[in-house]
Kinemage of the C-alpha trace (Angstrom):
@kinemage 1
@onewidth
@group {chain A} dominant
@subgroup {mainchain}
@vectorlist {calphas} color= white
{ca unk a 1} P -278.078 -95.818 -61.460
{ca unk a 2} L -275.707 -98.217 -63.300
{ca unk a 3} L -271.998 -97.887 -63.819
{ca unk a 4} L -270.165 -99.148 -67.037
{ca unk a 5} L -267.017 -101.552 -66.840
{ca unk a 6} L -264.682 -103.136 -68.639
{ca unk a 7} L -262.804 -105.833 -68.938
{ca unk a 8} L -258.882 -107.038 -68.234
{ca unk a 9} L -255.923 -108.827 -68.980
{ca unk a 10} L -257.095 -112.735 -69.341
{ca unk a 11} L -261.008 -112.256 -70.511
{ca unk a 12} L -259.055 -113.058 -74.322
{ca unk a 13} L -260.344 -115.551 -76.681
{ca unk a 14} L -259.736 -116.437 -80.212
{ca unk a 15} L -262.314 -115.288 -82.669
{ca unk a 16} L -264.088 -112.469 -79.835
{ca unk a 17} L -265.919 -109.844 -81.263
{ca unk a 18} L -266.753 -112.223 -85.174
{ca unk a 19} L -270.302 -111.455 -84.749
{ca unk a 20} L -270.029 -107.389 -84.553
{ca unk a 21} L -266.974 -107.982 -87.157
{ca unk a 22} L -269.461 -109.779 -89.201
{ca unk a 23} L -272.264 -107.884 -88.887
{ca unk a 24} L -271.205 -104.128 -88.667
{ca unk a 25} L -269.284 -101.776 -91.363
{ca unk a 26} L -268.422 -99.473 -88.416
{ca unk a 27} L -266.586 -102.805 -86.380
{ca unk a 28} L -264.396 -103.370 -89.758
{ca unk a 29} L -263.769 -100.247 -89.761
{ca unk a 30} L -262.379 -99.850 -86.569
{ca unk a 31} L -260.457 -103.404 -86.858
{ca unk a 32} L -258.417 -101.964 -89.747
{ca unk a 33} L -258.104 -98.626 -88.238
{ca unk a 34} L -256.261 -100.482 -85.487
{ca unk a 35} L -254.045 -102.305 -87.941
{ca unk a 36} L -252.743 -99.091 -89.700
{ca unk a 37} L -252.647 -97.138 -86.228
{ca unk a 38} L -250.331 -100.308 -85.063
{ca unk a 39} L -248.700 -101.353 -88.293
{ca unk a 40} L -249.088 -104.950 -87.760
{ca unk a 41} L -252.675 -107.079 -88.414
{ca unk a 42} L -253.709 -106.968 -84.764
{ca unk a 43} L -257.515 -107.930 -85.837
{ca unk a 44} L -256.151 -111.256 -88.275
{ca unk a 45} L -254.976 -112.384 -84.596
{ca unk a 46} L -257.905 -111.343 -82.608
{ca unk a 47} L -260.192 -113.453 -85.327
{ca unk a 48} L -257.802 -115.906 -86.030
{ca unk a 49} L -255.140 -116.538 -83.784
{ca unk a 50} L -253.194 -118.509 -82.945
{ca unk a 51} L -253.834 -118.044 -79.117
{ca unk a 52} L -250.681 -118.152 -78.415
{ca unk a 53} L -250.007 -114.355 -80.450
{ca unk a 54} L -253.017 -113.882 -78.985
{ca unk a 55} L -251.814 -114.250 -75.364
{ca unk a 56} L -248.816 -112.317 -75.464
{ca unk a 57} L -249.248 -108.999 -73.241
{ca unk a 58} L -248.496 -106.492 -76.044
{ca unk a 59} L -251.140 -108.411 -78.210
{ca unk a 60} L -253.841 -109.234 -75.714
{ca unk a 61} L -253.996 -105.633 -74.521
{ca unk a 62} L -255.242 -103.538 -77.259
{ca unk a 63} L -257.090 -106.502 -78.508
{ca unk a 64} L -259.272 -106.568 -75.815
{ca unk a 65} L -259.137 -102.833 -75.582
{ca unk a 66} L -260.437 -103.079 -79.460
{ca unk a 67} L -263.272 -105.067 -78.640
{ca unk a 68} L -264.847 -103.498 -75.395
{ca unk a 69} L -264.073 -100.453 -77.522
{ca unk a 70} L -266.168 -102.016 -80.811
{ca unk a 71} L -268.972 -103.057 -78.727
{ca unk a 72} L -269.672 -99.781 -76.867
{ca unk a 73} L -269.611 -98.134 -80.026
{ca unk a 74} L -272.310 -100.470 -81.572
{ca unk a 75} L -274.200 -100.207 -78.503
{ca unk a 76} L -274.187 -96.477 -78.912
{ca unk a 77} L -274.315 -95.927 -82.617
{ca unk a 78} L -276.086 -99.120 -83.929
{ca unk a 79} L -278.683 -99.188 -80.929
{ca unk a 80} L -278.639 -95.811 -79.593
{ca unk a 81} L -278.243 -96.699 -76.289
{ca unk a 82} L -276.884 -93.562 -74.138
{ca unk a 83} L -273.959 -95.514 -72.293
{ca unk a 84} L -273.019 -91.356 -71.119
{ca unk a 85} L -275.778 -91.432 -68.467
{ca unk a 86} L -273.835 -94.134 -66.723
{ca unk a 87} L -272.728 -92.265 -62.954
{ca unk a 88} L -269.364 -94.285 -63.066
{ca unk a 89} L -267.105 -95.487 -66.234
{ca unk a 90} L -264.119 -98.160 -64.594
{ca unk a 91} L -262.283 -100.744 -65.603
{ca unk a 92} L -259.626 -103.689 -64.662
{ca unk a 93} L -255.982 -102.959 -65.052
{ca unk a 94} L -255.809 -102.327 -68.792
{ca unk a 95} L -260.257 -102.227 -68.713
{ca unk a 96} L -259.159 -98.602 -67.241
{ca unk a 97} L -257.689 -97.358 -70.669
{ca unk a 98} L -261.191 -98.626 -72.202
{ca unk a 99} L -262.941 -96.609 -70.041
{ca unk a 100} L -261.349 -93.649 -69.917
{ca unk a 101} L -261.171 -94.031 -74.366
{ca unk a 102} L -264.472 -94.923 -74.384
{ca unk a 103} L -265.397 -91.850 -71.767
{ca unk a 104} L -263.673 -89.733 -74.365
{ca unk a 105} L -260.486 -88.799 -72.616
{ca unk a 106} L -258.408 -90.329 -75.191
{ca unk a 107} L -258.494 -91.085 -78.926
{ca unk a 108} L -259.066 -94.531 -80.101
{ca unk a 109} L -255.510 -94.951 -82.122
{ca unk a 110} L -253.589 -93.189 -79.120
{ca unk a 111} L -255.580 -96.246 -76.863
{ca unk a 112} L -254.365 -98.659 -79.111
{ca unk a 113} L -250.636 -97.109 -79.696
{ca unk a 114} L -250.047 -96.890 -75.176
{ca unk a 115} L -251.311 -99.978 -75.041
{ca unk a 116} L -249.215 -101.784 -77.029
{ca unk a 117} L -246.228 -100.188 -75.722
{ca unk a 118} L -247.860 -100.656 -71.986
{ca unk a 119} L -248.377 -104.356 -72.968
{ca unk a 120} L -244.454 -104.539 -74.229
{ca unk a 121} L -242.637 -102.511 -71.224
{ca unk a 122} L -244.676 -105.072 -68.600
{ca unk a 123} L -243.982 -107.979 -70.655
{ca unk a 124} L -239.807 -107.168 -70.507
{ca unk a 125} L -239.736 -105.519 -67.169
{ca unk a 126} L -238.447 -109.025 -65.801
{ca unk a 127} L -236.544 -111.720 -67.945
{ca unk a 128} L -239.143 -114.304 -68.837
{ca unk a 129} L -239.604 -117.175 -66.071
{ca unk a 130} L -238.602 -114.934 -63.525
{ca unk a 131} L -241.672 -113.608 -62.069
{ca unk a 132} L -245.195 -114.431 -61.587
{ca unk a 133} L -248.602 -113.979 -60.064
{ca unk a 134} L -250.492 -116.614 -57.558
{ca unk a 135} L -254.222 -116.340 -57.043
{ca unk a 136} L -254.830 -116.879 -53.128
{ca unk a 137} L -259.009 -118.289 -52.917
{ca unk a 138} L -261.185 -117.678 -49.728
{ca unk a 139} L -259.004 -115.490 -47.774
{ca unk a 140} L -259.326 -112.051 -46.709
{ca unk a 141} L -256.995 -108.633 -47.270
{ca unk a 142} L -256.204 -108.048 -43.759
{ca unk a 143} L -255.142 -111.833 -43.396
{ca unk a 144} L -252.861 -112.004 -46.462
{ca unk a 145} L -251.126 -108.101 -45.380
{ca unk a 146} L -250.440 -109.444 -42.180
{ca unk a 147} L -249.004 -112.948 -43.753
{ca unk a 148} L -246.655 -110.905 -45.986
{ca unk a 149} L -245.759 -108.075 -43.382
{ca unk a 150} L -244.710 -111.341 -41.005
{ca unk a 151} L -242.373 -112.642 -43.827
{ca unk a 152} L -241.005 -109.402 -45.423
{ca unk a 153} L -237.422 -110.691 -44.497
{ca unk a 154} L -237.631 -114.315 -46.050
{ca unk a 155} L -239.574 -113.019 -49.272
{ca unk a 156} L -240.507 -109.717 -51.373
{ca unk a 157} L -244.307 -110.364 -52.740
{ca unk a 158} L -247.662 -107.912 -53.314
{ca unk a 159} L -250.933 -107.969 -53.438
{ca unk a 160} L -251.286 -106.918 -56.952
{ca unk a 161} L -255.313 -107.450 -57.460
{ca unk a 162} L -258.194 -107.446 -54.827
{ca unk a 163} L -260.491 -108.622 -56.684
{ca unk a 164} L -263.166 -109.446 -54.701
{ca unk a 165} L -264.548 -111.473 -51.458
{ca unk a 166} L -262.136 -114.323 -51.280
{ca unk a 167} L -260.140 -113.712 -54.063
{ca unk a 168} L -256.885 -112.054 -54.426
{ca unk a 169} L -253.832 -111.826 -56.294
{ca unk a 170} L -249.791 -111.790 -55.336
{ca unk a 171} L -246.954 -110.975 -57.626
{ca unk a 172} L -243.156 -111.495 -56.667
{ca unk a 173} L -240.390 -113.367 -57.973
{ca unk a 174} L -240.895 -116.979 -58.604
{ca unk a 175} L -238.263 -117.933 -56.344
{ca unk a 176} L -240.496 -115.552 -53.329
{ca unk a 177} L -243.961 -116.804 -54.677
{ca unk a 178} L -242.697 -120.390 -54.250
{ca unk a 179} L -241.834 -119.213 -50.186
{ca unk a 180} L -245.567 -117.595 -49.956
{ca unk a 181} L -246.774 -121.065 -51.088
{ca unk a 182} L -245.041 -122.848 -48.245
{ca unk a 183} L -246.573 -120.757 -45.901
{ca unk a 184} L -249.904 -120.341 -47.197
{ca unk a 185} L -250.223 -124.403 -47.269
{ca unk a 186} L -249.276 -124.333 -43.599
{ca unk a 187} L -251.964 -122.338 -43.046
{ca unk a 188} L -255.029 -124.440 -45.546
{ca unk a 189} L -255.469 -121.030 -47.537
{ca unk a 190} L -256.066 -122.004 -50.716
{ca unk a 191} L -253.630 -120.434 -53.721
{ca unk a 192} L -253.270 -120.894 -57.757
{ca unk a 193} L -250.452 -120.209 -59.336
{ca unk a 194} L -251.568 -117.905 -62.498
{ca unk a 195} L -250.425 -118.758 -66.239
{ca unk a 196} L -249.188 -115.527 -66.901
{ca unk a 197} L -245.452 -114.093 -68.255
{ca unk a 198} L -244.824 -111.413 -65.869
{ca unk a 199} L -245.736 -110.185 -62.252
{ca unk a 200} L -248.301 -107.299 -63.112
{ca unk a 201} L -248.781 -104.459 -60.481
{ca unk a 202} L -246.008 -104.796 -58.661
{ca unk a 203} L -242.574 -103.294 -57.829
{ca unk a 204} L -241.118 -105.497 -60.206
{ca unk a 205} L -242.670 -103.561 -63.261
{ca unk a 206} L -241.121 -100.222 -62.415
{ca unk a 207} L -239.014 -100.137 -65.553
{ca unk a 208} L -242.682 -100.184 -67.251
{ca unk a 209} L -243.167 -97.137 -65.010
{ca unk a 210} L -240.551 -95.143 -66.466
{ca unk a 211} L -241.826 -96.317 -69.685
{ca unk a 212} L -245.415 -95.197 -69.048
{ca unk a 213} L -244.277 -92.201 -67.425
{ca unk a 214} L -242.619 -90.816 -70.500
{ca unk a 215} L -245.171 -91.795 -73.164
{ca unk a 216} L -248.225 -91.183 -71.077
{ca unk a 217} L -247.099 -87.123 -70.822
{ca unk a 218} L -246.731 -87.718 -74.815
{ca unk a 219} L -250.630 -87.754 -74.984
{ca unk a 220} L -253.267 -85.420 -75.291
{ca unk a 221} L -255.894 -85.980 -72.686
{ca unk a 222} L -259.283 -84.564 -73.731
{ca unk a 223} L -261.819 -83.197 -71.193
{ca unk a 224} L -265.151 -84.939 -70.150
{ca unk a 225} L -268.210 -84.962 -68.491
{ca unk a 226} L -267.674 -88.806 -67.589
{ca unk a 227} L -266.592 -89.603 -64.186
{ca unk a 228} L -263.927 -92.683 -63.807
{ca unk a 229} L -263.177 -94.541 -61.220
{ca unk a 230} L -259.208 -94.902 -60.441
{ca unk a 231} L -257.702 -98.487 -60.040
{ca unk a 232} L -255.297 -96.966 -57.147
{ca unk a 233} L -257.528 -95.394 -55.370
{ca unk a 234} L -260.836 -96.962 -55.712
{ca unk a 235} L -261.880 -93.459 -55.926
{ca unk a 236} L -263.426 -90.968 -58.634
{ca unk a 237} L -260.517 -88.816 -60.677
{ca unk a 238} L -261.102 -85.295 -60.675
{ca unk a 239} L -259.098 -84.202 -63.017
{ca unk a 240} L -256.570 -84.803 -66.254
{ca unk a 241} L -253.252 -84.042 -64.763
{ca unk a 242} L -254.516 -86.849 -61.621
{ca unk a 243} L -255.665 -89.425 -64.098
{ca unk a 244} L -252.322 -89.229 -66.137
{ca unk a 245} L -250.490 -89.206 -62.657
{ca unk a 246} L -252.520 -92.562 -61.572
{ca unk a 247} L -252.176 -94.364 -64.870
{ca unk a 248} L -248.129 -94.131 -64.081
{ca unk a 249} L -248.702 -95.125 -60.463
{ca unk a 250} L -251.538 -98.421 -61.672
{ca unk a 251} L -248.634 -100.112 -63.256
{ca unk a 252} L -246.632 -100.363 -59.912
{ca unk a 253} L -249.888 -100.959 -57.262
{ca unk a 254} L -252.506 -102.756 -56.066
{ca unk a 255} L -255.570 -103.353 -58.163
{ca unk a 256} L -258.241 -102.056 -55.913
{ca unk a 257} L -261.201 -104.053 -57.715
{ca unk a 258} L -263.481 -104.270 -54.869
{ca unk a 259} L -263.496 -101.198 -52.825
{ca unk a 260} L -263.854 -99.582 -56.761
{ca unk a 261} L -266.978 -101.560 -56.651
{ca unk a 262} L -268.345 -101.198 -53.112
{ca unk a 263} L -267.418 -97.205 -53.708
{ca unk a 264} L -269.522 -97.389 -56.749
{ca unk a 265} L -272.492 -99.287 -54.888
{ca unk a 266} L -272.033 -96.566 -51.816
{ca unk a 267} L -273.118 -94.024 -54.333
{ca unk a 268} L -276.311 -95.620 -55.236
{ca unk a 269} L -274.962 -97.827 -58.261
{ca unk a 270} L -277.457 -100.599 -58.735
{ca unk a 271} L -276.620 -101.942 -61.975
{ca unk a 272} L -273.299 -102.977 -63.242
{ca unk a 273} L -272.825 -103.110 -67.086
{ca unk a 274} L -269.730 -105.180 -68.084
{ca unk a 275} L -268.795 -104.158 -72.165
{ca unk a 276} L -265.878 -106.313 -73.904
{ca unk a 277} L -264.610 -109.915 -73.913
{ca unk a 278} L -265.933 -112.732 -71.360
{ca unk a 279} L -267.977 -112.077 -68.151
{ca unk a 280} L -264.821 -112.180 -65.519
{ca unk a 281} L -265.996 -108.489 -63.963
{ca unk a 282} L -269.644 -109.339 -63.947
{ca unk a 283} L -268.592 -112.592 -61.672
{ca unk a 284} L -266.396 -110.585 -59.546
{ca unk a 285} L -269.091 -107.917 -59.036
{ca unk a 286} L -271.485 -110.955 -58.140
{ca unk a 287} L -268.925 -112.498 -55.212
{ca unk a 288} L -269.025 -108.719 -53.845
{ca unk a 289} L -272.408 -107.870 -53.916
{ca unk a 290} L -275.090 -109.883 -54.536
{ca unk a 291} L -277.949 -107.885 -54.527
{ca unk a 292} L -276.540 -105.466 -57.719
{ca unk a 293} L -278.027 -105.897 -61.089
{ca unk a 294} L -275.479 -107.388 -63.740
{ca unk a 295} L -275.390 -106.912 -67.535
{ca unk a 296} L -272.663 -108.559 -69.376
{ca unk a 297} L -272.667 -107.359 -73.329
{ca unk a 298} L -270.233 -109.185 -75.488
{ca unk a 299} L -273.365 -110.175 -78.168
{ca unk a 300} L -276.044 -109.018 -79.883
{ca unk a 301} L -278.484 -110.776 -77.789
{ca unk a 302} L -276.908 -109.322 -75.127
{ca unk a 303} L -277.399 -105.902 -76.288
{ca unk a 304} L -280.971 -106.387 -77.718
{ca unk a 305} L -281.716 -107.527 -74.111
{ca unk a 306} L -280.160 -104.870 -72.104
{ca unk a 307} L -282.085 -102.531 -70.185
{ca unk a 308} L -281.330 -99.437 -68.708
């Protein structure tokens, strides 16, 4: 059984997704479909740049959304491969809003539209320079909980993604992150801070929660036989009215990246098919399990290659 995911926030690149641009009508078509659904030339960035357009959150997330989105759609159309058989759609952070557009529980311009405005309330839920994330390398869960829940009165921080074995992610304010950086020197764990604008899953976003919160219930969520697999909960969404609920409550928690994956693997997923920018979620899935088969399409070799 495989499951299909996509991508996040950071698998970006100048000039992703020329090759199916070049190649297919149906890729145009959808790059100036997202320019008139967005009323700005999102795809002259995406081929173009400069990165640093690119790179800004309410850019870089339905960019990347556009491109998992273009290559699933020449997988299916332009190769006929049936994606639909997968037993789990998921994906990281914003990869979830691929999934569940891709999965057919929302239209492609409504993907586009939330996550532009999803990419804009995150970006100015804290003035710039004021928050951050720090990647913390070769520790465990249960040892950074209990280093936060021993500090909670010198410093507010979260673990905003578990990402895998040995590598997870904290968002606070700078001035807290810069505390947690003290400490986790003291202790050799190893930590990065992360070149990013704002501090992403956290309680620091919760204006972007209100944001969410109204436009989300805006939507019309269509039914479908695909199942997804929430970021909150690491667990399959049974219904419309729970996935809206969790796409409010994903902008505020934890990223649970790697019990999503070990949940997927404890119900006899075997192969891991990563659609979209990059390979970051095929070399996360590889740190967790090593065993799994791992497809990363962002190519045409890639697809012409693929087996399922």
């Amino acid at each position: 059984m495989f499951s299909v995911i996509f991508p996040g926030q950071g698998s970006q690149i100048v000039g992703m997704g020329k090759e199916f641009y070049d190649k297919f009508d149906l890729v145009k078509n959808l790059f100036k479909e997202a320019d008139e659904s967005l009323n700005y030339p999102l795809s002259k960035i995406i081929l173009d740049g400069p990165k640093e357009e690119l790179d800004l959150t309410a850019n870089t997330q339905p960019a990347i959304f556009l491109i998992s989105y273009a290559i699933f759609n020449v997988v299916k159309k332009e190769f006929n491969v049936d994606l639909s058989k997968a037993k789990y759609f998921a994906g990281h952070s914003l990869g979830e809003y691929s999934a569940l557009s891709c999965g057919g529980y929302l239209a492609f311009s409504d993907t586009l539209k939330i996550l532009r405005i999803r990419g804009d309330a995150m970006q100015n839920s804290v003035p710039k320079g004021e928050g951050g994330m720090v990647a913390i390398l070769g520790s465990t869960v249960e040892t950074i909980e209990q280093v936060l829940k021993e500090n909670n009165e010198n410093f507010k921080a979260q673990i905003a993604n578990d990402n895998s074995e040995g590598q997870i992610v904290i968002s606070g304010h700078i001035k807290d992150l810069d505390k947690l950086i003290t400490i986790l020197k003291e202790k050799s764990i190893k930590n990065i801070k992360l070149p990013v604008s704002a501090p992403f899953h956290c309680s620091l976003m919760n204006k972007a929660t209100h944001v969410m919160s109204e436009e989300l219930n805006k939507l019309n969520f269509l039914k479908s036989e695909i199942k997804l697999i929430s970021n909150v909960t690491a667990e399959e969404i049974a219904n419309i009215d729970e996935l809206k609920n969790l796409l409010i409550k994903q902008i505020e928690n934890r990223v649970r990246w790697r019990e999503s994956v070990i949940n997927m693997i404890n119900s006899n997923v075997n192969h891991f098919i990563e659609i979209g920018p990059g390979k970051v979620l095929s070399g996360l899935v590889k740190r967790i399990n090593k065993e799994v088969k791992i497809s990363t399409i962002n190519n045409l070799n890639d697809i012409e290659s693929l087996e399922i």
